[in-house]
C-alpha positions as CSV (number, residue, x, y, z in Angstrom):
1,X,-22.5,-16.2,-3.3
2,X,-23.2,-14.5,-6.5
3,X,-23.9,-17.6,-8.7
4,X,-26.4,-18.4,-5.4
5,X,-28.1,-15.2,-5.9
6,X,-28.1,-15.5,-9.6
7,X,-29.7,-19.4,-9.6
8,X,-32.1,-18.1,-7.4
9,X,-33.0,-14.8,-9.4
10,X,-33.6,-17.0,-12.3
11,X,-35.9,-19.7,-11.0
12,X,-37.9,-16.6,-9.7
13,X,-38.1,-15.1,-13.2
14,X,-38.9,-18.4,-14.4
15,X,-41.6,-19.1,-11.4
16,X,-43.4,-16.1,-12.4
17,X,-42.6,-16.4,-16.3
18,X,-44.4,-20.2,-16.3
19,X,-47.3,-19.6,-13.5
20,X,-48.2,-16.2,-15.6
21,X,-48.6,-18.0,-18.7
22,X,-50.9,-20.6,-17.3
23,X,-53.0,-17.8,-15.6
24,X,-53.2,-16.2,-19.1
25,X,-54.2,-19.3,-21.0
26,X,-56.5,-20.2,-18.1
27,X,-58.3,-17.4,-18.4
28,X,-58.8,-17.5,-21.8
29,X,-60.8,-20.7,-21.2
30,X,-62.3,-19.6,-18.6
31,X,-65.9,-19.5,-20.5
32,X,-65.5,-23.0,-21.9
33,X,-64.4,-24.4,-18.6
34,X,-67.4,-23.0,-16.5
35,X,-69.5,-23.9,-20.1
36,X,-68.5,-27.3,-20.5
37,X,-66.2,-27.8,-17.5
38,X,-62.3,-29.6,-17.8
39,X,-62.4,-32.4,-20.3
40,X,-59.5,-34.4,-21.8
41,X,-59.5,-32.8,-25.1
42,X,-59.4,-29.0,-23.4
43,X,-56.7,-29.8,-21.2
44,X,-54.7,-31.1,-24.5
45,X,-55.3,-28.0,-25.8
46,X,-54.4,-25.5,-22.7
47,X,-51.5,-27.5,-22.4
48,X,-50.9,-26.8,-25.6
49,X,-51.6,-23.4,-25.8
50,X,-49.4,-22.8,-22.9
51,X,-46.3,-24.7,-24.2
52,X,-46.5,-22.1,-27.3
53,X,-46.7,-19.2,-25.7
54,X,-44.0,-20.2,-23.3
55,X,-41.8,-21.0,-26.3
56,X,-42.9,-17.7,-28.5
57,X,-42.0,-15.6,-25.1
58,X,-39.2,-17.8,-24.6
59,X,-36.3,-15.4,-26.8
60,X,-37.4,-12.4,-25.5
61,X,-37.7,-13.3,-21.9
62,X,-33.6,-14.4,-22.3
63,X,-32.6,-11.0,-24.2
64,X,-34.7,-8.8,-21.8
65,X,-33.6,-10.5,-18.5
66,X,-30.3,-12.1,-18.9
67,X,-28.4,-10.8,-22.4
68,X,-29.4,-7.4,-22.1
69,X,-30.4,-6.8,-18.3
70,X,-28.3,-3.9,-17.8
71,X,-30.1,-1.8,-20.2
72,X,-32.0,1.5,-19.6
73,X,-35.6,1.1,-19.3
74,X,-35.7,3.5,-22.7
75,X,-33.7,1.3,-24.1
76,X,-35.5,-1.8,-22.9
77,X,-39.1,-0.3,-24.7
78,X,-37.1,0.1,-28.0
79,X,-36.2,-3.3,-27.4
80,X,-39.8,-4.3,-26.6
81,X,-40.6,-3.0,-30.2
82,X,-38.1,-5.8,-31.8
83,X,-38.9,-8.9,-29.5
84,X,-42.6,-8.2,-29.7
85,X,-42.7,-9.3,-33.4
86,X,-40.4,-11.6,-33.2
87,X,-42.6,-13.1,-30.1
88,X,-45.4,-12.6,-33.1
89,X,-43.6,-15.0,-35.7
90,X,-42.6,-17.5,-33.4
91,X,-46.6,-17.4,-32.0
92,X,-47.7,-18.0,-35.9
93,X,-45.2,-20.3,-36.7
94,X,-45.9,-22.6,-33.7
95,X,-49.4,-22.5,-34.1
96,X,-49.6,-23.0,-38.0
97,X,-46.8,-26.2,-37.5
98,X,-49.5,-27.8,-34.8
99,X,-52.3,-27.3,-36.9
100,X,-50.3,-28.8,-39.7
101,X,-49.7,-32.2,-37.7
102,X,-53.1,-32.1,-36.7
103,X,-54.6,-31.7,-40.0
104,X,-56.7,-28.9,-39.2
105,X,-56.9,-25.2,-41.1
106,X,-55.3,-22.8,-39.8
107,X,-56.5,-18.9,-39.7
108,X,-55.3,-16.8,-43.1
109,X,-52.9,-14.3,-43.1
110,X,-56.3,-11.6,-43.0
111,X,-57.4,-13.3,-39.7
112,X,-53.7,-13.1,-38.3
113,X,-53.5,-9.6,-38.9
114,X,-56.9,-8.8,-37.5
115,X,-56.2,-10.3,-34.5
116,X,-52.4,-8.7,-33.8
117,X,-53.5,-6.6,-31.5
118,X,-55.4,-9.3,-29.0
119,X,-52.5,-12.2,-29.8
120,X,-49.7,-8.7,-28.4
121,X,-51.5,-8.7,-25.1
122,X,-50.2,-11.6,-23.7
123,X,-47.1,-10.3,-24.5
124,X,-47.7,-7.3,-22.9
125,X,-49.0,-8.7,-19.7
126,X,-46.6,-11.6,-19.4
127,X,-43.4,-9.0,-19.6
128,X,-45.2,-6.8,-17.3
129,X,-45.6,-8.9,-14.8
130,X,-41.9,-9.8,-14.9
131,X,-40.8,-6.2,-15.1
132,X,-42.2,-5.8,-11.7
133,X,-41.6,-8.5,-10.3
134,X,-37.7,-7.3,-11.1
135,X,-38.5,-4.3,-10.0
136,X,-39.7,-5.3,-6.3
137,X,-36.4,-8.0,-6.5
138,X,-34.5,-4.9,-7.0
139,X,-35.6,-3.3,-4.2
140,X,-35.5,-6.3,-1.8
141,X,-31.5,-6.1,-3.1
142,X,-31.3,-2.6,-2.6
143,X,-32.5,-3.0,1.2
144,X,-30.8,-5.8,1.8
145,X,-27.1,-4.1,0.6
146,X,-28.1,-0.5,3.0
147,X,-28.8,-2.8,5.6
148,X,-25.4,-4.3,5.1
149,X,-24.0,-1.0,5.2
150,X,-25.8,0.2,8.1
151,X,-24.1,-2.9,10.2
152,X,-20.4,-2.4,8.4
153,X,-21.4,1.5,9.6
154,X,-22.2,0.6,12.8
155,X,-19.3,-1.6,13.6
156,X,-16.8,1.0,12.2
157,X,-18.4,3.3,14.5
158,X,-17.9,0.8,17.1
159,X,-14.5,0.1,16.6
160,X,-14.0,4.2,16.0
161,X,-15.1,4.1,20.1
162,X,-13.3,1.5,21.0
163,X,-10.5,3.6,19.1
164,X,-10.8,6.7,20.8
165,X,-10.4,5.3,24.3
166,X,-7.9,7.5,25.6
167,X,-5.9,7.9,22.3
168,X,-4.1,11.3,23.5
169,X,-2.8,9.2,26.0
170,X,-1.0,6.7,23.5
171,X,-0.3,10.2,21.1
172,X,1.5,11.6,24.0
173,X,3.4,8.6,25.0
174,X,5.2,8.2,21.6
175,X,5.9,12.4,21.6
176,X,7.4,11.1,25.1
177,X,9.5,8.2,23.5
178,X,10.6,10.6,20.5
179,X,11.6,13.3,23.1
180,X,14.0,11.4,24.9
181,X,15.7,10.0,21.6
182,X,19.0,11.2,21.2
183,X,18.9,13.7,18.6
184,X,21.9,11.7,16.7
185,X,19.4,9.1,15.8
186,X,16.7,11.4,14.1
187,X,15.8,8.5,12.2
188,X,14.3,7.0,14.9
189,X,12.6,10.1,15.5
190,X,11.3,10.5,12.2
191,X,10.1,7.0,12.3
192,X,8.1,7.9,15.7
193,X,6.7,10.7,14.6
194,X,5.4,8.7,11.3
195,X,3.9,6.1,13.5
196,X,1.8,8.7,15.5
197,X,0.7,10.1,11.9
198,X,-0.7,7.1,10.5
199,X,-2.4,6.1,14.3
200,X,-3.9,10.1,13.7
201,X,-5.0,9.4,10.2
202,X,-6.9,5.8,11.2
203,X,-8.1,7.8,14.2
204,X,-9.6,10.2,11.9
205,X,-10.6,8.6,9.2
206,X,-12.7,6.5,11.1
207,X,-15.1,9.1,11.7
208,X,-15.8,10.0,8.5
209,X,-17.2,8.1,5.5
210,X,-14.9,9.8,3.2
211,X,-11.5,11.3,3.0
212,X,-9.6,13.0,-0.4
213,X,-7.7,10.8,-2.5
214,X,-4.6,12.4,-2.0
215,X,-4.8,12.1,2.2
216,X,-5.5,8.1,1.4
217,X,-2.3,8.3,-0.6
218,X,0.2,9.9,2.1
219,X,-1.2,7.7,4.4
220,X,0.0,4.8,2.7
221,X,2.9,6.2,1.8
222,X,3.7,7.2,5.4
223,X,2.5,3.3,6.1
224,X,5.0,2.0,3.3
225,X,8.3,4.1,4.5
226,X,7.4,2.6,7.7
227,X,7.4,-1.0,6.3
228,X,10.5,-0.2,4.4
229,X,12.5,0.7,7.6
230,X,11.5,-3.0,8.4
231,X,12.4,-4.8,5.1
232,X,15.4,-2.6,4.2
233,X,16.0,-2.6,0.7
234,X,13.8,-6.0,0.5
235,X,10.8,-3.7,-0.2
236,X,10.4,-0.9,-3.1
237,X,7.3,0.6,-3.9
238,X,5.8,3.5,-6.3
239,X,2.4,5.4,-6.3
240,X,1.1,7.3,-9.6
241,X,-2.0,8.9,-9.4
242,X,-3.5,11.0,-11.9
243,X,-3.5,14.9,-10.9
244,X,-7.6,15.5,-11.7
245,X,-8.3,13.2,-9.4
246,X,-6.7,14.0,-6.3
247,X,-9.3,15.4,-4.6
248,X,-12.2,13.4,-4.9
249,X,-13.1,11.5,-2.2
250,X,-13.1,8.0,-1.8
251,X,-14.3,5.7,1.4
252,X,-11.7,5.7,3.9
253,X,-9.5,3.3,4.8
254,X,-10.4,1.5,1.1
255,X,-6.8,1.2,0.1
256,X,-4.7,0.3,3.0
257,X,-6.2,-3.4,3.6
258,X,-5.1,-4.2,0.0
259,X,-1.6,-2.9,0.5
260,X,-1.1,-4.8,4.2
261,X,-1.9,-7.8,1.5
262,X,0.8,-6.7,-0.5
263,X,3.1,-6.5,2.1
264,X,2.2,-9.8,3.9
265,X,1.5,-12.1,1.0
266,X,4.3,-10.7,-1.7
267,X,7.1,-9.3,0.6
268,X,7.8,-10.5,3.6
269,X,8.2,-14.3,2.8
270,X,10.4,-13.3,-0.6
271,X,14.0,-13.8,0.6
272,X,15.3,-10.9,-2.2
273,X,11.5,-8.2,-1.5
274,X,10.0,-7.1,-4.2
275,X,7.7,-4.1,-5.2
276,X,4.5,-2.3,-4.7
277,X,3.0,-0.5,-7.5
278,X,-0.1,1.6,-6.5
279,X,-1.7,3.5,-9.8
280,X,-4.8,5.3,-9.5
281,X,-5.8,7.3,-12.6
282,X,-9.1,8.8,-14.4
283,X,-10.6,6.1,-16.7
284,X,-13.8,8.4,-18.7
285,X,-16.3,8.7,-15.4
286,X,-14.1,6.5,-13.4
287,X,-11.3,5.9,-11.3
288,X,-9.1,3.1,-11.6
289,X,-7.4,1.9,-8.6
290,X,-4.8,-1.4,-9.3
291,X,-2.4,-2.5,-6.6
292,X,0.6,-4.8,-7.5
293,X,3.4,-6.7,-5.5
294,X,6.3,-8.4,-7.1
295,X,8.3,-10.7,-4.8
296,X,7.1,-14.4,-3.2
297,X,4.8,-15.9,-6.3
298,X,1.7,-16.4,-6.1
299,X,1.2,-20.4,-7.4
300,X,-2.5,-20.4,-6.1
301,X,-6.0,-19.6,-8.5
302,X,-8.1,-16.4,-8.2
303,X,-11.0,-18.5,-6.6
304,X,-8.4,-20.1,-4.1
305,X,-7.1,-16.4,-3.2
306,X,-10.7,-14.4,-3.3
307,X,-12.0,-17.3,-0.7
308,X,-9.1,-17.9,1.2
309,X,-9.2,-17.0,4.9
310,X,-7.9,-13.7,4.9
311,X,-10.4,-10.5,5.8
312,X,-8.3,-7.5,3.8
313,X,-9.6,-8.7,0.1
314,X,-13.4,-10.0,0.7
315,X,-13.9,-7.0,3.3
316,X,-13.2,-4.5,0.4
317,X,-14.7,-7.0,-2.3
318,X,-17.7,-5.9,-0.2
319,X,-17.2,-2.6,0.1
320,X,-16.9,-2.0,-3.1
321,X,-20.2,-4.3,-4.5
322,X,-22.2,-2.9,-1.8
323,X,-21.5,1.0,-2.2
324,X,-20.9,0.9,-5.9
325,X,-22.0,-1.8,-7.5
326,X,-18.6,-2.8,-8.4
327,X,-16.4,-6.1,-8.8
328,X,-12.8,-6.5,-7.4
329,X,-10.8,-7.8,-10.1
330,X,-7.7,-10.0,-9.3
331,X,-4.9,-11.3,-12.3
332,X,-1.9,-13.1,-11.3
333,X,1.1,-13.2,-14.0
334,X,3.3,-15.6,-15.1
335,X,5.9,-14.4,-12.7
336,X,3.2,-14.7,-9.6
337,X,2.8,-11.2,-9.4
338,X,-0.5,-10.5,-8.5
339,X,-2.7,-7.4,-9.3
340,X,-5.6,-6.1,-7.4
341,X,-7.4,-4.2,-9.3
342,X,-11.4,-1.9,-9.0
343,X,-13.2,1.3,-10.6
344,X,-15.2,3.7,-8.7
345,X,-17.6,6.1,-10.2
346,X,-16.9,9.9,-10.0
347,X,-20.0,11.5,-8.8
């Protein structure tokens, strides 16, 4: 999907890059066109005009829109200031090498430096045609990821009614079940009345966008001891989070898909278990969230896992590229442990 989008982005930028030029250089003709009208020694030399200044824009179209796209539009100007005359050299050096082969003069460096200023506009107009054409591409984007979210919103709020069909009714049935447990197996009670916790928590959580760090975390943990009285001393696990962070919100429900994975994919078919590690901790203005399981090894590739049929991993994959701009990063070790690993920005 994202090399799609990226093959696409470029032959946009290149569209408009190529088509702008020849507008420029046809109207720079212009008067000698509607003078003399289009004859075979005028085309040679639009065609030529237009493969240097494609060339001479070439470097700094590549810097601008694919080395350094990231950079602040501040940032961009100062490096406007550099490519420009660098744009400039490769413009005179083209220009003085065809007139070479041709065996015509060429203007002197007086006439090069008058003219600096009317040789920078195409410069100026060519780059500022791009930078809003990126601009409106941007936007399209941006739409098109809200819209996303506005149907992932609207289908949690879906499933949230479809959730809330008579869930006192299924609340009150396990109080019920744990009631008539004899009290000499409170463990059985204790496991109950963790079920019912973690059906309150999805319950609730799926009614807001947001919930604190820490309730995601004794969720999970509620989820895990429940796991554990399945798998017995197959399954271990360990959560660290960094105290600062606690009580920032995150979107709810981010974590749990990734640990279900865990569970599934890395405990369950290992005969001996293994372990889940869940760290989250302050990284400068981010938090870094990384979720490992030991056990069964992985013996697949990252592609092969990240488009595999499973929903957990591209569902948040999504989440996280449409909300915050950020990529889910997945390592497997020599072992075949695997590590699911993301940053979120602290607002």
């Amino acid at each position: 999907m994202k090399v799609k989008e990226g093959t696409g982005r470029t032959r946009r930028e290149m569209l408009v890059f190529l088509v702008g030029q020849l507008i420029l250089v046809a109207l720079y003709f212009s008067p000698r066109i509607f003078k003399h009208g289009i004859t075979g020694s005028l085309m040679i030399e639009i065609l030529v005009d237009w493969t240097i200044m494609i060339l001479s824009c070439l470097p700094a179209w590549w810097l601008h829109f694919h080395t350094w796209r990231g950079l602040s539009m501040r940032k961009r100007i100062a490096l406007h200031i550099v490519t420009i005359f660098i744009y400039y050299i490769l413009l005179f050096s083209l220009y003085r090498g065809y007139y070479t082969f041709i065996e015509q003069p060429y203007a002197s460096l007086k006439q090069i430096l008058i003219n600096i200023g009317p040789n920078f506009s195409p410069y100026a107009l060519i780059f500022s045609l791009l930078h809003i054409d990126l601009f409106f591409y941007e936007r399209e984007q941006q739409q098109k990821k809200e819209k996303l979210l506005m149907e992932l919103a609207y289908q949690s709020e879906l499933n949230s009614l479809k959730a809330q069909i008579q869930p006192h009714f299924l609340f009150n049935t396990l109080s019920s079940i744990s009631a008539s447990v004899p009290s000499e197996q409170e463990h059985t009670r204790v496991l109950i009345a963790q079920l019912a916790d973690t059906f309150r928590y999805v319950l609730r959580s799926s009614q807001q966008e947001s919930v604190p760090l820490y309730q995601e975390l004794d969720f999970l943990e509620t989820y895990l001891f429940l796991e554990k009285a399945r798998f017995g001393s197959r399954l271990d696990f360990t959560i660290s989070v960094s105290e600062e962070i606690r009580s920032v919100r995150i979107p709810a429900m981010l974590l749990q898909p990734l640990v279900e994975n865990a569970v599934k994919h890395g405990i369950e078919p290992a005969v001996e278990g293994g372990c889940i590690t869940i760290s989250c901790q302050l990284m400068g203005r981010k938090m870094h969230f990384s979720i490992t399981n030991t056990g069964y090894p992985y013996s697949g590739t990252v592609d092969q896992m990240l488009q595999g049929e499973g929903v957990g991993l591209s569902n948040t994959a999504k989440r996280l590229e449409n909300q915050f701009g950020e990529k889910i990063n997945v390592a497997v070790d020599g072992s075949g442990a695997v590590t699911v690993s993301f940053y979120i920005p602290i607002n």
